[in-house]
C-alpha positions in Angstrom: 75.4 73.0 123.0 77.7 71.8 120.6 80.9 74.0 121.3 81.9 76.0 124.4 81.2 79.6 124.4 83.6 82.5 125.7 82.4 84.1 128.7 80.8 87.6 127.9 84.3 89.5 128.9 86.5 86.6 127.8 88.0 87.0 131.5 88.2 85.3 134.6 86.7 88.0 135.9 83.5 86.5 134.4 83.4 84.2 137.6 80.8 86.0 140.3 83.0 87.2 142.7 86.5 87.7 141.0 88.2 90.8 140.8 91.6 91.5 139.2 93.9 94.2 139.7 97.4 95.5 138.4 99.7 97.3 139.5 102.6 98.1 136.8 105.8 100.1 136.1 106.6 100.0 132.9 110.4 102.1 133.4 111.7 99.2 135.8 109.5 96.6 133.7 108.2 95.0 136.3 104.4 94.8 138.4 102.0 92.8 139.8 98.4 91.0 139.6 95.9 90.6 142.0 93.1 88.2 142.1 90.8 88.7 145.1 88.1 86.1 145.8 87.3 87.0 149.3 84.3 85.0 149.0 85.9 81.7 147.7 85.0 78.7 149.5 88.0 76.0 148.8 91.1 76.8 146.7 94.4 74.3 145.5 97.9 74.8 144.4 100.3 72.2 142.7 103.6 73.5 141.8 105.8 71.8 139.0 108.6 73.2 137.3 111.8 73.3 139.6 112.3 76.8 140.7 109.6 78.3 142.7 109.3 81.2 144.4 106.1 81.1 146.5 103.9 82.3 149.8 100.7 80.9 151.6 100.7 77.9 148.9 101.4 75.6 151.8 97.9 76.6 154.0 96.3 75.3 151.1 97.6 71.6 151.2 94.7 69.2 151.6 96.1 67.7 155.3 95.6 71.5 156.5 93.2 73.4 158.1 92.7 76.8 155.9 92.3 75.3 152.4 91.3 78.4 151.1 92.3 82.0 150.3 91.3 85.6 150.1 93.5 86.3 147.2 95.9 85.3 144.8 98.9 87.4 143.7 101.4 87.0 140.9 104.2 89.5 141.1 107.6 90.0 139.2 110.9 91.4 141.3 111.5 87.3 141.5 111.3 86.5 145.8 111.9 90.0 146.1 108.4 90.5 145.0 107.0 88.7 147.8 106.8 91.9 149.5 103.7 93.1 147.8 101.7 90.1 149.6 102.4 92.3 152.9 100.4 95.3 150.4 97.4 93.1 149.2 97.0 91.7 153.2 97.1 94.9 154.4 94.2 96.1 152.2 92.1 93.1 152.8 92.5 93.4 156.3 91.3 97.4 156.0 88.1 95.6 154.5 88.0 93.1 157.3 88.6 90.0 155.2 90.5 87.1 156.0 90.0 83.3 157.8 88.4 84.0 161.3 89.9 83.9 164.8 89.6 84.9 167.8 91.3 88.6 167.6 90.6 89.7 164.2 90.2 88.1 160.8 93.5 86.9 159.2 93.7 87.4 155.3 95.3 84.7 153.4 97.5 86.1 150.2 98.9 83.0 148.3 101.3 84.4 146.1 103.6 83.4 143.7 106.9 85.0 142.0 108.4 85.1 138.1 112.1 86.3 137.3 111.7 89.7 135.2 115.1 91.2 136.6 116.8 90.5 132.8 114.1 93.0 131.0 114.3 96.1 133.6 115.8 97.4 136.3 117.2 94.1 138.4 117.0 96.7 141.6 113.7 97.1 141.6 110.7 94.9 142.7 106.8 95.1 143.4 107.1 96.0 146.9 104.1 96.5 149.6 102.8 99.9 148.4 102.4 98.0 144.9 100.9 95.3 146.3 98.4 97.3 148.2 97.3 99.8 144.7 96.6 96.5 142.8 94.2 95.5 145.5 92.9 98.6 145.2 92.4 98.8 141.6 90.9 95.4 141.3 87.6 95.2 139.9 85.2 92.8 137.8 84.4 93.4 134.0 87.2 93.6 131.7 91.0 92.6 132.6 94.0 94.5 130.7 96.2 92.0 128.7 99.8 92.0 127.4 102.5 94.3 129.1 100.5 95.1 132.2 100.6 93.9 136.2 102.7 90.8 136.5 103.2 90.2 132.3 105.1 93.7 132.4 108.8 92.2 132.0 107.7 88.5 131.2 110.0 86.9 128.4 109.5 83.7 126.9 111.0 81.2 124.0 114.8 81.6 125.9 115.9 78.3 124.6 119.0 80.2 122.3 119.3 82.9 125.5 118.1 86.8 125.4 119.0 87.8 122.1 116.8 85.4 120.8 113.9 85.9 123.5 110.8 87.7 122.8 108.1 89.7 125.2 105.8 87.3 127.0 102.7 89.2 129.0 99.6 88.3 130.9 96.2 86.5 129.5 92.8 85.5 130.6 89.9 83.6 128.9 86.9 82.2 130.2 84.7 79.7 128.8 80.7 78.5 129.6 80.0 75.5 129.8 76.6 73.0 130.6 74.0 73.6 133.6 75.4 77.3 134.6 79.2 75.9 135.0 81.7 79.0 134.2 85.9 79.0 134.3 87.8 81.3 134.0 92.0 81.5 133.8 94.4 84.0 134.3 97.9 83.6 133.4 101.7 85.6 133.5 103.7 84.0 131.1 107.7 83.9 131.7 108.8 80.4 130.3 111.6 79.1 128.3 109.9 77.1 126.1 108.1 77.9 123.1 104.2 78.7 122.7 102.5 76.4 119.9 98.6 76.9 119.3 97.5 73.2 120.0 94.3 73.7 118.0 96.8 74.0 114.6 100.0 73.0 115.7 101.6 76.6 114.8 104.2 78.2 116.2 102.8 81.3 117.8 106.1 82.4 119.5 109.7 80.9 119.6 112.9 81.9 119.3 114.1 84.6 117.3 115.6 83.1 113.7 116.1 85.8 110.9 113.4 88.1 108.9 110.6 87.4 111.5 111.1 83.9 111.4 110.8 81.8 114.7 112.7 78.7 115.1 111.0 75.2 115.4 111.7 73.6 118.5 113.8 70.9 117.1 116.1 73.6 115.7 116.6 75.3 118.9 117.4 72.4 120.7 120.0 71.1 118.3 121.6 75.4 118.8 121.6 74.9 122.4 125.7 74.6 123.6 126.9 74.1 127.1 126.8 78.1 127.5 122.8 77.9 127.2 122.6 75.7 130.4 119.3 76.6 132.0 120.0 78.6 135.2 117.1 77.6 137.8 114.5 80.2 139.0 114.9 82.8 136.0 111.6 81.8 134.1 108.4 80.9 135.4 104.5 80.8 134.0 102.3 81.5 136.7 98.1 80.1 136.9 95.3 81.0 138.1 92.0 79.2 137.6 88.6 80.4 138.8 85.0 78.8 138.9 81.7 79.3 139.9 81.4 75.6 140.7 81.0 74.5 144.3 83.9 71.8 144.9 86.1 70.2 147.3 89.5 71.0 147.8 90.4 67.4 146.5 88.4 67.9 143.7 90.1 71.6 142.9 93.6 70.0 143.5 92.7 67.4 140.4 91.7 70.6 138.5 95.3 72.3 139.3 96.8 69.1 137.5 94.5 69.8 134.4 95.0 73.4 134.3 98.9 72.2 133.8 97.7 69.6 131.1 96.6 72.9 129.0 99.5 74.3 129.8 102.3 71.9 128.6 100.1 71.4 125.4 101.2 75.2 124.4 104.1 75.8 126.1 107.0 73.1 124.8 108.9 72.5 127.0 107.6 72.9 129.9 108.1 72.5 133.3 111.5 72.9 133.5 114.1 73.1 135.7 114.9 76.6 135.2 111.3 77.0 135.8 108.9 77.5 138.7 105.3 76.7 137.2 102.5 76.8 139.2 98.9 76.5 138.9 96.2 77.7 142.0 92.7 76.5 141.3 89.9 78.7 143.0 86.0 77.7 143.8 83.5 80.3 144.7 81.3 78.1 145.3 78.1 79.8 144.8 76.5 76.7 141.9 76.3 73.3 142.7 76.8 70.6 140.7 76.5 66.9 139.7 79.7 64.9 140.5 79.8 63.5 137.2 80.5 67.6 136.1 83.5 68.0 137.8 85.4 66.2 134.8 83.6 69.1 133.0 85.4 71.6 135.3 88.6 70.2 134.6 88.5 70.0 130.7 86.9 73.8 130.5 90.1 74.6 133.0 92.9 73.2 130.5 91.2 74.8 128.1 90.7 78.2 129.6 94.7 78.0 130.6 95.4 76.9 126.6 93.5 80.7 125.9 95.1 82.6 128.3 98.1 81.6 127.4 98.5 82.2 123.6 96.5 85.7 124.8 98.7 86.3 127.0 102.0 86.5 124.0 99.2 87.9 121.0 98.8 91.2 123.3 101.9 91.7 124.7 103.9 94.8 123.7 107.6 95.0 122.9 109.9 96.6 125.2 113.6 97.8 126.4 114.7 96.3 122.9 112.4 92.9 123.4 110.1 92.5 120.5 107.0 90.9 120.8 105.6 88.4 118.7 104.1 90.5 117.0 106.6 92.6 116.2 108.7 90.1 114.9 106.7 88.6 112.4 106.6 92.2 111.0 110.0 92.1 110.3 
């Protein structure tokens, strides 16, 4: 095999076991994403930008006991959105998932939160009934992109503020790669930098300039003014990666830190203050492999993430008087 090759749905959903659901509403701009892997078998987080809104993340530290989850959730409404993990635990434990104990099973629900209270309704949040119809709608095969679940009222390329913002969304991609090894990633992108396609060094979305033009980076930085001062916890790009490869939590935590290696080579800047990246890293354990193919692991995982990403701004739809990308270029 000389090149990878895209899984058969393109989705992270092409990992045996993964299921992804949405629940969306488009008038308040806001929604959520489930990804259930009941039958994972070690999962990592590792948080970097400075504003993070998360839930469960800490059960998965590697001094713990749990080190795994049931599902991850990404959900807009900011921490108000936490409430739909109370939705997606309450299905799971219905279906009588969760980490064993002596009473009844005990779902874990890491979950983590972007600020989408600009776009729509800053009222309204995912709450536990939304939480609990994503769950229910999850499914393999083929995952909706763009405007949907937790990429409903994402923004990104906010260096130069709202009026200059465009619509950010949700992606996946999945990628095969030697002796049965498949990754898939899963991303909601909210951030304030700009997106460049790291294969060509384009500019697939930045801020708004005039007649569909974006602005280069170094442009929007010399713009910026006092007023533009980044205000922490209203932008975040939230990460999900999945395999079929059986490792070790250790291992899975050194494949969070690649996943964000992918990510800051098309988001620029990244991991900033006003922003609360996070990457979770899932195994499902069900193929084993040689040690030396856990570097593989890592470099389809940064990959993967680099896919999701630009998918994740290429489908997203404009809305409430935020063009996309697409859109703009039009112009």
């Amino acid at each position: 095999m000389t090149a990878w090759q895209t899984g058969p749905r393109n989705a992270i959903t092409d990992v045996p076991g993964i299921r992804v659901g949405h629940s969306t509403d488009r008038r308040n701009a806001t929604g959520c994403t489930v990804i259930l892997c009941e039958s994972s078998t070690a999962a990592a987080v590792d948080t970097r930008g400075g504003a993070p809104g998360t839930r469960e993340t800490d059960v998965l530290g590697l001094s713990n006991l749990v080190r795994k989850c049931h599902a991850v959730l990404f959900t807009g409404g900011s921490a108000f959105g936490l409430a739909a993990a109370d939705g997606v635990m309450r299905w799971l434990g219905e279906k009588g998932a969760g980490f064993p104990t002596a009473h009844r099973a005990i779902p874990i629900v890491s979950a983590a939160v972007l600020y989408d209270l600009g776009l729509g309704n800053p009222l309204a949040s995912p709450a536990a009934e939304d939480g609990y119809r994503a769950a229910s709608r999850a499914k393999g095969g083929a995952v909706a992109e763009g405007s949907v679940g937790a990429g409903t009222g994402a923004t990104v390329a906010k260096l130069l503020g709202a009026e200059h913002a465009l619509k950010g969304g949700l992606g996946t991609a999945s990628l095969l790669g030697p002796n049965g090894i498949v990754v898939g990633a899963l991303v909601a992108t909210n951030a304030v930098g700009s997106l460049v396609d790291p294969d060509t060094g384009k500019l697939v979305a930045g801020p708004r300039g005039t007649k569909g033009r974006f602005l280069p980076l170094p442009e929007a930085l010399a713009r910026r003014t006092e007023a533009l001062e980044l205000t922490p916890g209203e932008n975040t790009t939230l990460i999900c990666v999945a395999t079929n490869a059986k490792l070790e939590p250790h291992q899975l935590q050194r494949i969070c830190t690649q996943a964000h290696d992918g990510f800051a080579r098309v988001v620029v800047p990244a991991h900033t203050i006003g922003d609360g990246d996070i990457a979770f890293a899932v195994s499902m354990g069900t193929l084993e492999i040689p040690a030396n193919d856990v570097l593989t692991v890592g470099a389809l995982a940064a990959r993967t993430v680099e896919a999701a990403l630009l998918r994740s701004v290429m489908l997203a739809a404009g809305m409430k008087d935020m063009p996309s990308a697409a859109d703009w270029r039009r112009r």
